[in-house]
matplotlib code that plots the C-alpha trace (Angstrom):
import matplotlib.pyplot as plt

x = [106.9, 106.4, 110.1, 110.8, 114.1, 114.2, 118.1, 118.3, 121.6, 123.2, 125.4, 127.6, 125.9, 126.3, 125.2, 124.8, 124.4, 124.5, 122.9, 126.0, 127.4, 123.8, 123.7, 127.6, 126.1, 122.8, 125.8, 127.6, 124.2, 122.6, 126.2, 126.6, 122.4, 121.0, 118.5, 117.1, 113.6, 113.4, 116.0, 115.3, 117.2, 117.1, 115.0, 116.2, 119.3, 119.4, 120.9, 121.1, 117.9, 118.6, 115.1, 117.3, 116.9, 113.4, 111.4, 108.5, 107.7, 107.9, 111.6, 115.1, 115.8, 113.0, 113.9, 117.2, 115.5, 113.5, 116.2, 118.0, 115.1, 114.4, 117.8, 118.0, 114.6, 113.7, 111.5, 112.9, 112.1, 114.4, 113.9, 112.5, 113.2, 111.6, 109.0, 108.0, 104.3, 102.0, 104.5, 105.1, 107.8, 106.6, 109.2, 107.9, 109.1, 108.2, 107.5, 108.9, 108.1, 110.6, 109.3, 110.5, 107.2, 106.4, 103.1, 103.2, 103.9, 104.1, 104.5, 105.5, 102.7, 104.3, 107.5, 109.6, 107.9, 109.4, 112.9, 112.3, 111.1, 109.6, 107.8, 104.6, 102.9, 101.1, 97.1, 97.3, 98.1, 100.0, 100.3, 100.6, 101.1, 103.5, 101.6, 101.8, 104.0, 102.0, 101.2, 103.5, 102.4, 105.2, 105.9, 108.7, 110.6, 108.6, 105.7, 106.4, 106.1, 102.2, 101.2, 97.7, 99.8, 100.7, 97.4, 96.0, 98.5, 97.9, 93.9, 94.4, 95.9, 100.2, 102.3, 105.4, 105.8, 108.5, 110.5, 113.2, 114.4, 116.9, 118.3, 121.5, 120.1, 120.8, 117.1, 117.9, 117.9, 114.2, 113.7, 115.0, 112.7, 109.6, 110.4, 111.0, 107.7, 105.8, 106.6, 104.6, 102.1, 101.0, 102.3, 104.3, 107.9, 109.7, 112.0, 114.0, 116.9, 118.9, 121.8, 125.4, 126.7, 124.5, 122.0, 122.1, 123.9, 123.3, 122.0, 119.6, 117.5, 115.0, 112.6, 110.2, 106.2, 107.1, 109.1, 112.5, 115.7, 116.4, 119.4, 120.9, 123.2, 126.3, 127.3, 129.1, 128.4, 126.5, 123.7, 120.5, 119.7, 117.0, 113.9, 110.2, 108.4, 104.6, 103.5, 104.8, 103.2, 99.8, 100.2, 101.1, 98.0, 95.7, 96.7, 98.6, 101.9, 104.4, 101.0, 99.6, 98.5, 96.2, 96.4, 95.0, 91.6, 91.8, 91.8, 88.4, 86.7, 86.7, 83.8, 86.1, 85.5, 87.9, 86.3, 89.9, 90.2, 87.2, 88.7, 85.3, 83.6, 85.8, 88.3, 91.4, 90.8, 94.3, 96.5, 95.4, 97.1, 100.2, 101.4, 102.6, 105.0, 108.3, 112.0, 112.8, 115.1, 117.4, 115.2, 112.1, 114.0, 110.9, 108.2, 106.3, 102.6, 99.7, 98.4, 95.9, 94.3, 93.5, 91.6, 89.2, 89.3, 89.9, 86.3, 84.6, 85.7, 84.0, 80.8, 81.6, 84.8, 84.7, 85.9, 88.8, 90.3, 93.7, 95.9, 97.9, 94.6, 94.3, 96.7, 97.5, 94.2, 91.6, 89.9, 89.0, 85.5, 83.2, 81.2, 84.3, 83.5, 80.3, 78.1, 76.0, 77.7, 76.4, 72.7, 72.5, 72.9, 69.7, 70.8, 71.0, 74.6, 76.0, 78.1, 77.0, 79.3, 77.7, 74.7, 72.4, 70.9, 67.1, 68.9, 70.8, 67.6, 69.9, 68.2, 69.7, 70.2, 72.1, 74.4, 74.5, 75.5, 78.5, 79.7, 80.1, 81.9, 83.6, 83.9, 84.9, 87.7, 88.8, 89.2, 90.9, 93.7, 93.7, 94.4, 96.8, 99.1, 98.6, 100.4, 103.0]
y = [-9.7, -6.9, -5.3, -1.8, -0.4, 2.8, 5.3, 8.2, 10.4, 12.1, 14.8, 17.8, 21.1, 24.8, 27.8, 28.4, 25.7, 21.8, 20.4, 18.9, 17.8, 15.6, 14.3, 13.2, 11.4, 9.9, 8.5, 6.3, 5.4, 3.9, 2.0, 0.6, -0.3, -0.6, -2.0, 1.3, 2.6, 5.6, 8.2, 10.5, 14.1, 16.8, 19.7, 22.8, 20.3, 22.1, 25.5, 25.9, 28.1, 31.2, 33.0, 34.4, 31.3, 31.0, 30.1, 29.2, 26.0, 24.4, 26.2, 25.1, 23.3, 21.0, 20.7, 19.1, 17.2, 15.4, 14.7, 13.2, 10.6, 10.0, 9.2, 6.4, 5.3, 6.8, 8.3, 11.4, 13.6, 15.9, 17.6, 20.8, 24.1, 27.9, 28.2, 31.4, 31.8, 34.6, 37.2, 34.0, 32.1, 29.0, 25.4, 22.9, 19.5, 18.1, 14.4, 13.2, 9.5, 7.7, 9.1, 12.4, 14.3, 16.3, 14.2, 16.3, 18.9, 19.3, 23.0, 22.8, 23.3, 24.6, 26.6, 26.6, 29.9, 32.1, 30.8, 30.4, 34.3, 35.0, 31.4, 30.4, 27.8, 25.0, 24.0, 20.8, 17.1, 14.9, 11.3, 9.4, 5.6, 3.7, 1.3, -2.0, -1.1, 1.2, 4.5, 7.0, 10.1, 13.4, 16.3, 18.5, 19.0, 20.8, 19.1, 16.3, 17.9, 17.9, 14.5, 15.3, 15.9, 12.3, 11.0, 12.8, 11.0, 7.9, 8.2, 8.8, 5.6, 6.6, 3.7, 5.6, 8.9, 11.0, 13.1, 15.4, 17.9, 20.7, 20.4, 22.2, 22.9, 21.4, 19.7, 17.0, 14.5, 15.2, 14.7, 11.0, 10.5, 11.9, 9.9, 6.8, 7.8, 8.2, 5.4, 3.1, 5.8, 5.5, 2.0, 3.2, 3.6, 6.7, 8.6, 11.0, 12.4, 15.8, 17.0, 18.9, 21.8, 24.0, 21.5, 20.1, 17.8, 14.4, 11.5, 10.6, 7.4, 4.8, 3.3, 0.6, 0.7, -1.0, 1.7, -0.2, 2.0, 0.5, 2.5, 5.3, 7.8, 9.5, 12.9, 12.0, 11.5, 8.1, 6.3, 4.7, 2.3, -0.6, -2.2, -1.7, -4.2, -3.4, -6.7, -6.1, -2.5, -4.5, -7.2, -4.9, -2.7, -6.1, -7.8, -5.0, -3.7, -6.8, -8.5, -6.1, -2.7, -1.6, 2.2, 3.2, 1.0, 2.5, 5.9, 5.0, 3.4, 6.1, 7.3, 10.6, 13.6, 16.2, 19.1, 21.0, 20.9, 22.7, 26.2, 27.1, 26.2, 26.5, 29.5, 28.9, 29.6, 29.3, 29.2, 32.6, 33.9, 32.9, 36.1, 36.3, 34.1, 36.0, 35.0, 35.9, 38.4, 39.2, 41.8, 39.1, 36.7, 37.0, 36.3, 33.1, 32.0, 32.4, 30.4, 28.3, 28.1, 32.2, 31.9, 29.0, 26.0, 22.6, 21.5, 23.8, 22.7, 19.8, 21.7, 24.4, 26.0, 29.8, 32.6, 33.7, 37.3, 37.4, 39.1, 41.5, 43.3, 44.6, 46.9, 47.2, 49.6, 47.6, 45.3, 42.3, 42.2, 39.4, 39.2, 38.3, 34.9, 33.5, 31.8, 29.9, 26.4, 28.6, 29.4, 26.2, 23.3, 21.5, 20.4, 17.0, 16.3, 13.0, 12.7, 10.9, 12.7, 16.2, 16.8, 19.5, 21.7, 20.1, 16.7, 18.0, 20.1, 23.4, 26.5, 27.6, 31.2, 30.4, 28.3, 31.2, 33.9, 31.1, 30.7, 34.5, 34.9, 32.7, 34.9, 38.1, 36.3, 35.2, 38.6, 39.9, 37.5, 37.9, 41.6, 41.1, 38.0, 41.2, 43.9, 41.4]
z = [135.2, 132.8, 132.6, 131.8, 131.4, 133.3, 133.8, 135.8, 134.5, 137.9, 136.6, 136.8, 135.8, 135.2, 134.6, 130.7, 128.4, 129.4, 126.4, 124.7, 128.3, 128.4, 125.3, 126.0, 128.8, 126.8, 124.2, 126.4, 128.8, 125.9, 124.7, 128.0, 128.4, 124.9, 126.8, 128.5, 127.3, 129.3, 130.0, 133.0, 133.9, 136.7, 137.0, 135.0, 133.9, 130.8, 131.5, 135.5, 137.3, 134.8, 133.9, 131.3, 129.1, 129.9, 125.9, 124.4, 123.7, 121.3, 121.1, 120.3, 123.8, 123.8, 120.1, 120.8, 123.1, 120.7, 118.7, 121.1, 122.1, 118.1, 117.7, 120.2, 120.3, 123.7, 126.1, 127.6, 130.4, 130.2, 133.6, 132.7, 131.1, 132.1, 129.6, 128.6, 128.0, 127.7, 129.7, 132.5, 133.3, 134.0, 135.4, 132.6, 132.0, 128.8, 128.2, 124.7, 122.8, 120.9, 117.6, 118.9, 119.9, 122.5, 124.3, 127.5, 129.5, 133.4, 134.7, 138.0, 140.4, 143.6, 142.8, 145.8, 147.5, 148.6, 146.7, 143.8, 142.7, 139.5, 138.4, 138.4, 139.1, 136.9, 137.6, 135.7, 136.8, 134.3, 133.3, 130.1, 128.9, 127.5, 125.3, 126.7, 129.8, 132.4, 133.5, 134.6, 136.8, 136.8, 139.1, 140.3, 143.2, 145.6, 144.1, 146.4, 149.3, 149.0, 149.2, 147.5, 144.4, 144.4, 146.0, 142.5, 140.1, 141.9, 141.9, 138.0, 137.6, 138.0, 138.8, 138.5, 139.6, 137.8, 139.6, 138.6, 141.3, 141.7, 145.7, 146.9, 149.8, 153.4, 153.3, 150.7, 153.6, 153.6, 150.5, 150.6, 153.6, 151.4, 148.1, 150.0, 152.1, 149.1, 147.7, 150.1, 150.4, 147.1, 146.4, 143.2, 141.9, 142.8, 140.0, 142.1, 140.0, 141.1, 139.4, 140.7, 141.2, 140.2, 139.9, 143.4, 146.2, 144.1, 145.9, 143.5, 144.4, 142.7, 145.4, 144.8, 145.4, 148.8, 150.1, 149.4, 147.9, 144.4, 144.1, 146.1, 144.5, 146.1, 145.2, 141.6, 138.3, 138.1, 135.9, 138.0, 135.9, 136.6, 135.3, 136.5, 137.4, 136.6, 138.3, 141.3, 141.9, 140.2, 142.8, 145.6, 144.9, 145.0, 148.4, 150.1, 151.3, 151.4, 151.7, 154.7, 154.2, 151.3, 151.6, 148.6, 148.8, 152.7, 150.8, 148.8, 151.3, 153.6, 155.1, 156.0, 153.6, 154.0, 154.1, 154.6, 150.8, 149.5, 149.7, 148.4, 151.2, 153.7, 154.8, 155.5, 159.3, 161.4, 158.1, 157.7, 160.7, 159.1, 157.6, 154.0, 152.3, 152.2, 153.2, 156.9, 157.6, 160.5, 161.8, 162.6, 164.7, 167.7, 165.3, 165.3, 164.7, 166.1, 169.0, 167.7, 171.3, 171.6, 168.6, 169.3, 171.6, 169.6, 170.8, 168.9, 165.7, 166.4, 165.4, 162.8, 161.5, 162.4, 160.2, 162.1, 162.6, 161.0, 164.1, 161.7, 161.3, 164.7, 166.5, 170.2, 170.7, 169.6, 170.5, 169.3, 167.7, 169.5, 166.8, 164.4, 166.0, 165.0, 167.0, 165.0, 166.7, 170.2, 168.8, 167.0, 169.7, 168.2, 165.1, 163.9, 164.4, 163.8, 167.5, 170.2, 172.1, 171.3, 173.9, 173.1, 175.5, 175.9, 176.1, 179.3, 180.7, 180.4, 179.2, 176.0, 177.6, 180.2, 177.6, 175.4, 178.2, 179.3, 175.8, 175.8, 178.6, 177.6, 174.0, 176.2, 178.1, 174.8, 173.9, 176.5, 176.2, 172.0, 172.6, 175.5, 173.0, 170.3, 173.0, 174.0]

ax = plt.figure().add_subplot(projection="3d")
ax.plot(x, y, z, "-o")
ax.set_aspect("equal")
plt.show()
């Protein structure tokens, strides 16, 4: 076993400044576990989700920070702090050793759109090593909720994933589900530390690279404090699961590439027809998305992914352009596609025109029922 002494702090928070409140907390944490190596906060613990504290960095928060992890020999991820930088405000968490130096900093990559107004987001992934422990991945919050954000610490070699979040919100149930999720996902410890009041609901938890809850918090002030076992995620990652599954070798053995990541390449198709990202309001209470069906049928996918028409662009009058769908999957049935379920049209004795004239009737029908959904 290669212990580590980890402690989440759980506590009350507010508006303004919560630095001496935290440091109160750090004092009697480390008297009670001298042993701890690593001390772990919530997201924006330091003054509450004001942009009006929002500063550079390196600036006199992240200062006391350091301090703070110099004096008692430390590391310290102190949540995170709105960073000012270049005319942004960005939601930053540094990562600090026990010498007192800033190694790292995570900006938030998904800011909780369309809540969390004014932030923006991050574009790099973070980890970083404690020599002769492990490797430690971090993100925030919402950051979760994207599992490639964790497949990407995990394929860089995390074994626990940092996680301070700021949840007051009736969805904190989820949360558990995801961290807990996650955990066996990527076969790694789980962080997840929220604050009060201000700073969220609580129920902070620690679960283990098997998907089992360390410690689950209630909705008080409260230390999680534990040691990581290194070993055990090592072990888990060689012969699977509790000795079954071995997700992460599944993940790199895959003969599946997933195309639905290479923006690039690939439009966005029926996300598009989404609409923008805004807050609803009590005026759009019959909206809802698109049908996926109207657009394309599923079996074309198969082939090619069209560029689709995005509905808000047409009005009641118009209709919809057949050419907006493309037919090179129509025009193109005798190319070398690897599917032995796909026939093409000399295979079947079928003259390509009469294929072609079916597929757009097909097209026109398709049409008529878009701009009929868009009158409706």
């Amino acid at each position: 076993m290669t212990p580590f002494g980890i402690a989440g702090i759980q506590i009350e928070l507010q508006h303004g400044n919560n630095l001496d409140a935290i440091e109160e907390r750090i004092d009697v944490l480390m008297t009670l576990y001298p042993w701890v190596e690593m001390v772990v906060l919530s997201e924006l613990a330091a003054h509450g989700p004001l942009h009006s504290y929002a500063q550079p960095m390196p600036g006199s928060t992240e200062a006391r920070f350091c301090t703070i992890a110099k004096k008692y020999n430390i590391w310290l991820i102190p949540g995170s702090i709105f960073e000012l930088k270049d005319n942004k405000v960005f939601n930053t968490s540094p990562v600090i050793n026990p010498q007192g130096e800033v190694i790292a900093r995570h900006r938030k990559l998904f800011p909780f759109c369309p809540f969390e107004e004014g932030v923006e987001a991050g574009d790099e992934f973070i980890v970083f090593d404690v020599p002769g422990t492990g490797r430690f991945g971090l993100c925030i919050c919402y950051d979760m909720w994207f599992p490639e954000v964790l497949r990407t610490l995990t394929s860089m070699g995390a074994e626990v994933i940092i996680h301070p979040v700021l949840t007051g919100t009736n969805d904190r149930n989820i949360e558990l589900n995801l961290a807990r999720s996650s955990g066996a996902l990527f076969q790694s410890y789980i962080i997840d530390i929220n604050g009060l009041g201000v700073g969220g609901v609580g129920q902070s938890c620690i679960v283990d690279p098997s998907g089992r809850v360390v410690h689950q918090a209630g909705e008080t002030n409260e230390y999680l404090v534990t040691e990581l076992d290194f070993d055990l995620v090592r072990r888990q990652r060689e012969v699977g699961l509790r000795n079954l599954g071995q997700p992460l070798k599944s993940f790199r053995d895959s003969k599946v590439n997933f195309t639905v990541y290479n923006k690039s390449d690939l439009g966005m198709g029926y996300l598009d027809t989404l609409g923008p990202m805004q807050k609803a309001t009590r005026f759009d209470k019959t909206k809802k998305a698109f049908e996926p069906s109207l657009m394309m049928p599923a079996q074309e996918l198969r082939y090619n992914i069209p560029t689709f028409v995005n509905p808000e662009t047409l009005n009641s009058t118009q209709e919809m352009p057949i050419e907006a769908i493309p037919l090179e999957v129509n025009d193109n049935l005798n190319t070398n596609v690897e599917c032995e379920s796909v026939m093409t049209a000399d295979e079947n004795n079928i003259p390509s025109e009469s294929i072609k004239k079916s597929k757009s009737n097909w097209l026109k029908e398709t049409s008529a029922h878009f701009k009929q959904y868009i009158q409706s």
